[in-house]
MARKETI-149936 format. One record per residue (C-alpha): residue in one letter; x, y, z. Coordinates in steps of 0.25 Angstrom, whole numbers, plus 5000, padded with zeros to 4 digits. Layout:
residues N
AXYZ...
***
This chain:
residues 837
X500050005000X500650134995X500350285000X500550394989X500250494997X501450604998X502350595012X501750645023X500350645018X499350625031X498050655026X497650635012X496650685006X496350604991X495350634980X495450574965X496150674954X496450634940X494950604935X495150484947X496550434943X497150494955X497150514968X497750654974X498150654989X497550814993X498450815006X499850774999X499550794985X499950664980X499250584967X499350444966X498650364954X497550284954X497850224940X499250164949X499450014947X500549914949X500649794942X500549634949X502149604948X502349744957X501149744967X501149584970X502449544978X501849424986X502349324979X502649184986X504249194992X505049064989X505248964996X506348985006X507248865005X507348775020X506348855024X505348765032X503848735032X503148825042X501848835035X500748795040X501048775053X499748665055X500848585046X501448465053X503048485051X504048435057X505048475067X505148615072X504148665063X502948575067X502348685077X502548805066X501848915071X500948995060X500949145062X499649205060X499849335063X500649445056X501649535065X501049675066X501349805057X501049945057X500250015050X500750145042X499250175035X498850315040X500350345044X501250445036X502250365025X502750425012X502250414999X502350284993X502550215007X501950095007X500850075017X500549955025X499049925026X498549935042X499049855053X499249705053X497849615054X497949515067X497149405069X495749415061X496049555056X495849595041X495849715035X494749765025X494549885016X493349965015X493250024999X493050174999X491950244990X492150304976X491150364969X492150324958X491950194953X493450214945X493950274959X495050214968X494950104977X495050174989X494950065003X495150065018X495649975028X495049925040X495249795048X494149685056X494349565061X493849425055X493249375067X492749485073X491149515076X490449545068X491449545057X491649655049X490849645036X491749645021X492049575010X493149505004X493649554992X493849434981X494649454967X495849394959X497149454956X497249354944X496549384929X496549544932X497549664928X499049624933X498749754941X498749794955X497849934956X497650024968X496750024980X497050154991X496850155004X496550235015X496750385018X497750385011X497350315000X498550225000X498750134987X498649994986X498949914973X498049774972X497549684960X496649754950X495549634953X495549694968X495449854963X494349824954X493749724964X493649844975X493149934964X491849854959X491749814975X491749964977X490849994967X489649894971X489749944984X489849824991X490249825006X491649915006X492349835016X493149735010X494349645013X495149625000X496549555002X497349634993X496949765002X496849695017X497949605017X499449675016X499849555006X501349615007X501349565022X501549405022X501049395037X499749485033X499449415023X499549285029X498749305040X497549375032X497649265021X497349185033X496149245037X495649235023X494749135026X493949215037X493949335027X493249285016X492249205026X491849335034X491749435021X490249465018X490649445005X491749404994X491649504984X492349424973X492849524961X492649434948X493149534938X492449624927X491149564922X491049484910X489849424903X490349284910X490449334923X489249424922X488249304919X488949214932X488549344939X487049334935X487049194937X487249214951X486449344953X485349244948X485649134957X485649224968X484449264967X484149124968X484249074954X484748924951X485548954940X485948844930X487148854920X487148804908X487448874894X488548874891X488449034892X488249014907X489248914908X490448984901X489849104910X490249034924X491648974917X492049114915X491649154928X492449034935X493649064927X493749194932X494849234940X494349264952X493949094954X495349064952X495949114964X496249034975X495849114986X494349124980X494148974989X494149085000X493449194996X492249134990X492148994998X492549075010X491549195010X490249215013X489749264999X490249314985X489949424977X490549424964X491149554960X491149594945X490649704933X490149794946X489249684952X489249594965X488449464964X488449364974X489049214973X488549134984X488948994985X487948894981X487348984970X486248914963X486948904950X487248764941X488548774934X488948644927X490248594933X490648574919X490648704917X492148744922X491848834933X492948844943X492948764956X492448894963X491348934956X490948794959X491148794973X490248934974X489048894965X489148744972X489248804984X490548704985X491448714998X492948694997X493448545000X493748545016X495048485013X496248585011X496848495002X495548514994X495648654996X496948674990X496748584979X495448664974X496348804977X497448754968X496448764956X496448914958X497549034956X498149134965X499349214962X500249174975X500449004975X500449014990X498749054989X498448924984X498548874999X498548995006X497149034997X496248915004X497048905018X495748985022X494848875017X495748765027X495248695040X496348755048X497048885049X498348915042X498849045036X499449095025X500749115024X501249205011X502849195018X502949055013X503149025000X502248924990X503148824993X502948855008X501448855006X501248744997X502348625005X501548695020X499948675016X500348525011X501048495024X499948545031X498948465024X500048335024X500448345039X499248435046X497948385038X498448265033X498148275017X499048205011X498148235000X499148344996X500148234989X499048204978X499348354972X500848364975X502148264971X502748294956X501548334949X501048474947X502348534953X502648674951X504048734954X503748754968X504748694978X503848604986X503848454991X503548344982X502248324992X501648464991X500548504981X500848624972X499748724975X500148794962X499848694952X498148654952X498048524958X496948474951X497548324951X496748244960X497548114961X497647984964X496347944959X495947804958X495247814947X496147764936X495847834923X497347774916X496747754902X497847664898X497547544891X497547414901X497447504914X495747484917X495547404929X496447484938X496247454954X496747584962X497247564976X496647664985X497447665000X497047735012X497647755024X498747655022X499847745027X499947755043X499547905044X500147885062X501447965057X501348115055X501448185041X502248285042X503248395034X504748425036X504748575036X506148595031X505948485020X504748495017X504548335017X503248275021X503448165030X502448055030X502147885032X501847825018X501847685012X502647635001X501847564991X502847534980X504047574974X503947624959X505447574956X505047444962X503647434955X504447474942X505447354943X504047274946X503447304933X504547294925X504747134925X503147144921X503047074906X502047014902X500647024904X499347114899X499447224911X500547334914X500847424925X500947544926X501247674934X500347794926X500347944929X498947974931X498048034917X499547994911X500248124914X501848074917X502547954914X502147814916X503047774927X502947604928X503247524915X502147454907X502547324908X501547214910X501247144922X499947014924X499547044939X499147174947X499447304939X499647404946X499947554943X500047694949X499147804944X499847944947X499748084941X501348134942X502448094934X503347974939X504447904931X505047774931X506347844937X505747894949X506247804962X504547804968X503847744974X502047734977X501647794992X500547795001X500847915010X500147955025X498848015023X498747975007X497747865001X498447884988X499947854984X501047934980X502147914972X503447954979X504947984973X505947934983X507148034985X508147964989X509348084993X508248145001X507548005009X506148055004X505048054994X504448164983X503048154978X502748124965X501248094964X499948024971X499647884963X498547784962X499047634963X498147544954X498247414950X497547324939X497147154942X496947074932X495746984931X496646874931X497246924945X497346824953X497246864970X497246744979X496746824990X495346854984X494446764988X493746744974X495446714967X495446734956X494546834954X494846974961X494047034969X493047154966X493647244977X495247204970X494547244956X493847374959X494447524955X494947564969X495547454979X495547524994X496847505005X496947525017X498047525028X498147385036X497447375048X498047355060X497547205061X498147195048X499547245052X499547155064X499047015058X500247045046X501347105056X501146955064X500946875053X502246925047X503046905060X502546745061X503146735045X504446825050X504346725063X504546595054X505646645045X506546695057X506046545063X506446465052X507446535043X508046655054X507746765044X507446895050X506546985043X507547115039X507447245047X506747325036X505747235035X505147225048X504047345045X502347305042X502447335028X503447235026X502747125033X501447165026X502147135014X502647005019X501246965023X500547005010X501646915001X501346805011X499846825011X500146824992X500946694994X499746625002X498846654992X499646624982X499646464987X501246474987X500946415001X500446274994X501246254984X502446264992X501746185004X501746034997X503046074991X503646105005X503145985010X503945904998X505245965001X505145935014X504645785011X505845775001X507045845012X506445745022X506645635013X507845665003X508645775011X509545685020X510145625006X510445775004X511445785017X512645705011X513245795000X513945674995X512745604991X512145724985X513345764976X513245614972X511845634969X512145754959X513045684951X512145574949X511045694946X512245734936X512245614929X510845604926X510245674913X508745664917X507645724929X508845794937X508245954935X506845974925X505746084927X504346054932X503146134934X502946214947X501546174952X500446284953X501446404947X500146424938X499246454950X500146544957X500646634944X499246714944X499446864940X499646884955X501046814957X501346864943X501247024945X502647014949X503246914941X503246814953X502846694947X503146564952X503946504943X502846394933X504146294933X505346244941X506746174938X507346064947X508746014946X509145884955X510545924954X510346064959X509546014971X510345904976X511846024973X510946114983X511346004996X512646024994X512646184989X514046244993X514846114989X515746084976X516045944980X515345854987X515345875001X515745755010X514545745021X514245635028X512945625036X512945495049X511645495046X511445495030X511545355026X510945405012X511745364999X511745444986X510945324979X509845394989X509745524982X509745454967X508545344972X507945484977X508245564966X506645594962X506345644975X507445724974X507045794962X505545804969X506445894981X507145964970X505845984962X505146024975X506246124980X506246184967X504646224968X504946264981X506046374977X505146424965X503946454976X505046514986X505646604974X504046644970X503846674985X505146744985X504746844975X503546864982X504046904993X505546954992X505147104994X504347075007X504946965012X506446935008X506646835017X505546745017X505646605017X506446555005X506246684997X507846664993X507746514991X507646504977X508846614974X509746534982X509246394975X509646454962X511146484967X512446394966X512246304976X513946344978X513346454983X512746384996X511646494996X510646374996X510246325011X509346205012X509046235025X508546385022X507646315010X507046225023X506846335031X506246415021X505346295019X504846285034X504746445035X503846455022X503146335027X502746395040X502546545034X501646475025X500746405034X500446525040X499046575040X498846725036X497846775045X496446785043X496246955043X497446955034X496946865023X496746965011X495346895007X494946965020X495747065023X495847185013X496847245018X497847125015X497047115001X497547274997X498947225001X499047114993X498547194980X499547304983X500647204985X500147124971X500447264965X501747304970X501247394981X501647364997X501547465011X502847505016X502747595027X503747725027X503847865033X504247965021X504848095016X504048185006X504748295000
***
């Protein structure tokens, strides 16, 4: 605010000179023009500061950081100033505006008389307080700085008419206000907030709010009319008068899509000022007509009016989530970034002020760790990661307010119009991640801290897929409407195909991995940086798979057939109950019991957690139902018939060396391949989704069984026994049961090395998972053990006449059932504690 008055000038005396183009001070003789104007790029300072590197998050305090800053403390009142309206200052001094506003203060303006329509704007101040009674009757002033002349115009106030310059849409506002005499007192931002004042303005933008809901009306200034806006105009006065009017022509309709596009309805801070108030009058060509919400007027929603005009003629409330909030502000324009949060703070549950200190990265990185850690809305990482990013510097977690985040993703409805890719099943999960740890926001990293569960690694998926040849089905990772790059290869597989649906770019380069984080139904897709021990964000996902009508799942109870709950759109998954995590933690310590019993195997240190015996108990619940269990029983119970009865002949090398050069000598019926009995059966799609079949054949070679008793020697080894009176003439009368041992060890290694596949990841040391390996080495080697192949027998024997439990059989227990469909497609729950930044 500017005085042009000469120096010691104390009591002016104005009048209009210049055919009204000036006005002349009659006390100290000076002119000043009312023709004065200043262009945007001078008058408009405020612009956002950048962000101030190390600086920490202090904003909003309700946000849950850590460390010292957890307890900030929000200032919500500004230091007091003097003021120097009414003292002497020297010409082109500026002038502050009267003294600071405390608590509910706000300052209004009341417009002077002109009997000149043309004449200057002339206002004065005065203050009230908000929450005062009876509150002082005015009305809030609404315009647009945008679509108008780049031009800043003067207003003058007080005695002495000192001169402020604000938008041409707010002059010509005041003036048509002026003009229709409507009540004179007025609050108007630009005039009774010192928007050069950070601390000001942060505390009146956050009474905002109780401004626009206390004003008698919200004069909203539309522009100059037009033929569009005019017919609008009559529409309502019509409805007003209680009409129920219906749009239809085309006329009418291109009327009301003229009228939303104007710019007035694409500011954000309009949620406020016409959601907020009482009642609207529309300001424009000379006329005020009232906009109540509600009005009794039938627009088609095809007709593209703007969400606003919507709301008002649907009398439509805002969503009471703030995460709603922000997404229908993001729609909508405003000239400083920092309003697309600070515009609807007013419309929030709780309390929080502005702050025009911070900078957009400030703003943007404190309202999403306010709705992470203080209101829970993890909601927040569907509109943020590597999609729609500006140039701001801001955390791969937080949503960029400046780009319109109009994505609403992950949907489960999959619309991929690839050929082959009908038939999707999409997983839905709710509340599987343990939500008992705290979300919560480093301050000087800006990382987010939360529990999550890993579902699967993309590198590992990847390597999955890739051995995938032949069959009629492919799998797939898509970006969602095909925007990015396909990130899985298309080979084929015959079982459970499964995909992720997700809207950002991911390539096959990238070290990933598929999430389920803390307060999240959905997953995300997070880069692991390894130099920093943390993730980013690069977008929210759908998990989807497809059965074949030929899937075999021996947990339904009508196998082969699927269910119809396993075949519908959606398949819903929950977190394990506790009875579930009880009955699976002892089950697995009675298997863990009879391996350290029978072979001293200690389960490994890093494998002792719930996710890793979940995953034991779901490959030993698949090996159950996959009848593994009988067909090894009967050929068990044969290699023991055939030790009890052959293996003495076994324990005198000497006769066993004799008995492989005899086996040498003979050209017939020493090794041969047979059939492996019920391979067929057990090679349904299921077993096959990873290549895990059991082998449809087997080899046996009498030489290469009998070389196992003596693995480790080059010669024969002189080993008497007081007790062996067996001759080497014993093991040639034998010879066909021999090859019966041989031929039955042999299947038994094929199921141990088919188990062994099975279960390798979950469960390395499970009994005689490296069997078949050390079979196939040089017996020189002495790797191979007989007594570890016994043991591994009994142990097997035991761990398979178990019984699962009841309330863990997947035909009853749903729980068990989803995790068995996500472990067929690659999918498991590892619990972690993890970094965003």
């Amino acid at each position: 605010m500017r005085r042009w008055h000469k120096d010691g000038c104390q009591s002016p005396e104005i009048v209009l000179v210049d055919s009204n183009s000036s006005l002349h001070c009659k006390s100290c003789s000076a002119l000043s023009s009312l023709d004065e104007t200043t262009d945007a790029a001078q008058q408009n300072n405020r612009s956002p500061p950048p962000r101030t590197e190390n600086q920490p998050l202090k904003w909003p305090a309700k946000a849950r950081y850590l460390g010292e800053f957890s307890s900030a403390v929000e200032i919500t009142q500004p230091p007091r100033k003097v003021s120097r309206v009414g003292s002497i200052v020297t010409q082109n001094e500026e002038v502050a505006r009267p003294e600071t506003l405390f608590d509910d203060e706000i300052r209004l303006i009341r417009l002077m008389p002109c009997e000149n329509s043309d004449g200057p704007v002339h206002i004065t101040w005065e203050k009230t307080h908000l929450r005062e009674q009876p509150v002082q009757t005015y009305d809030a002033v609404s315009y647009t700085t945008a679509g108008g002349l780049s031009l800043w115009k003067p207003v003058f106030m007080g005695l002495f008419w000192d001169i402020i310059f604000v938008h041409s849409n707010c002059e010509a506002a005041l003036r048509q206000i002026r003009s229709l005499g409507l009540t004179q007192l007025l609050w108007v931002d630009e005039l009774c907030i010192d928007l050069d004042d950070v601390l000001e303005r942060n505390h009146q933008a956050g009474l905002s709010r109780e401004i626009y809901a206390n004003a008698k009306d919200v004069l909203t200034f539309i522009g100059n009319s037009s033929p569009e806006t005019g017919l609008v105009l009559e529409n309502l006065k019509e409805a007003n008068a209680g009409g129920v009017i219906k749009i239809h022509s085309s006329g009418s309709q291109r009327a009301w899509k003229c009228f939303s596009d104007l710019p007035i309805f694409s500011r954000v801070w309009i949620f406020q000022e016409l959601l907020v108030g009482r009642h609207v009058v529309l300001i424009s060509g000379g006329s005020a007509t009232p906009w109540s919400r509600g009005t009794k007027i039938t627009v088609p929603h095809n007709s593209a009016t703007s969400s606003i005009v919507h709301r008002m003629i649907g009398n439509e409330s805002l969503d009471n989530e703030f995460l709603d909030i922000l997404l229908a502000a993001s729609q909508y324009d405003c000239s400083d970034p920092r309003d697309k949060v600070f515009g609807v703070l007013g419309l929030a549950d709780e309390a929080i002020r502005p702050d025009y200190s911070l900078s957009v990265e400030d703003i943007y990185t404190g309202i999403a760790a306010y709705l992470a850690t203080y209101l829970g809305d993890m909601r927040i990482l569907n509109f943020a990661g590597s999609k729609n990013r500006s140039n701001l510097d801001i955390p791969s977690w937080v949503p960029d307010w400046t780009q319109k985040q109009t994505l609403q993703f992950p949907s489960h409805e999959i619309d991929i119009t690839d050929p082959g890719m009908e038939g999707m099943t999409a997983l839905s999960f709710h509340g599987m991640v343990p939500s008992n740890i705290e979300i919560l926001v480093d301050p000087k990293s800006r990382a987010l801290q939360c529990s999550a569960i890993k579902l699967c690694s993309y590198d590992e998926r990847w390597q999955l897929f890739s051995i995938m040849r032949e069959s009629s089905y492919r799998r797939s990772v898509f970006p969602r409407d095909h925007q990015g790059k396909i990130v899985t290869n298309r080979h084929s597989i015959p079982g459970f195909f499964g995909f992720v649906n997700a809207p950002g770019p991911v390539t096959r380069q990238d070290s990933v991995s598929v999430f389920l984080l803390q307060g999240m139904d959905h997953p995300v897709i997070l880069r692991y940086i390894p130099e920093k021990e943390a993730y980013s964000l690069l977008t929210t996902c759908v998990v989807s798979f497809r059965q074949p009508q030929t899937m075999y799942l021996p947990w339904e109870e009508n196998s082969p057939d699927s269910s119809a709950e396993t075949s519908s759109n959606v398949l819903d998954i929950h977190r394990m109950a506790t009875e579930d995590i009880d009955g699976i933690v002892e089950f697995d310590s009675r298997v863990l019991d009879v391996i350290w019993r029978r072979l001293k195997i200690p389960l490994e240190p890093d494998r002792r957690t719930f996710f890793h015996a979940t995953a034991r108990f779901l490959d030993i619940v698949k090996i159950f139902f996959l009848e593994i269990r009988e067909l090894e029983k009967p050929l068990r119970d044969s290699w023991k018939y055939y030790e009890d009865r052959l293996g003495l002949m076994f324990r005198d090398s000497r006769h066993v060396w004799s008995f492989v050069e005899y086996l040498g000598e003979q050209e017939d019926e020493i090794r041969g391949t047979e059939k492996m009995p019920r391979a067929d059966k057990l090679n349904t799609a299921w077993t096959s989704l990873r290549d895990w079949k059991l082998p449809s054949e087997y080899t046996w070679d009498l030489e290469r069984f009998c070389l196992s008793f003596v693995s480790g020697s080059s010669a024969p080894p002189v080993e008497i026994l007081e007790d062996d009176d067996s001759e080497p003439e014993d093991l040639i009368s034998h010879i066909s049961d021999i090859r019966a041992w041989a031929e039955t060890t042999e299947k038994l290694l094929r199921i141990m090395s088919f188990t062994e596949k099975h279960m390798s990841s979950s469960w390395p040391s499970f009994p005689g998972n490296d069997m078949a390996r050390t079979w196939l080495a040089p017996f020189e080697t002495g790797v191979w053990k007989w007594e570890k192949f016994r043991a591994s027998l009994v142990a097997r024997e035991c761990i398979w006449g178990m019984l699962i439990p009841e309330e863990l059989n997947p035909r009853v227990n749903r729980n068990i059932k989803m995790r068995l469909i996500m472990s067929q497609i690659g999918l498991a729950e590892e619990e972690k504690q993890i970094t965003l930044i």
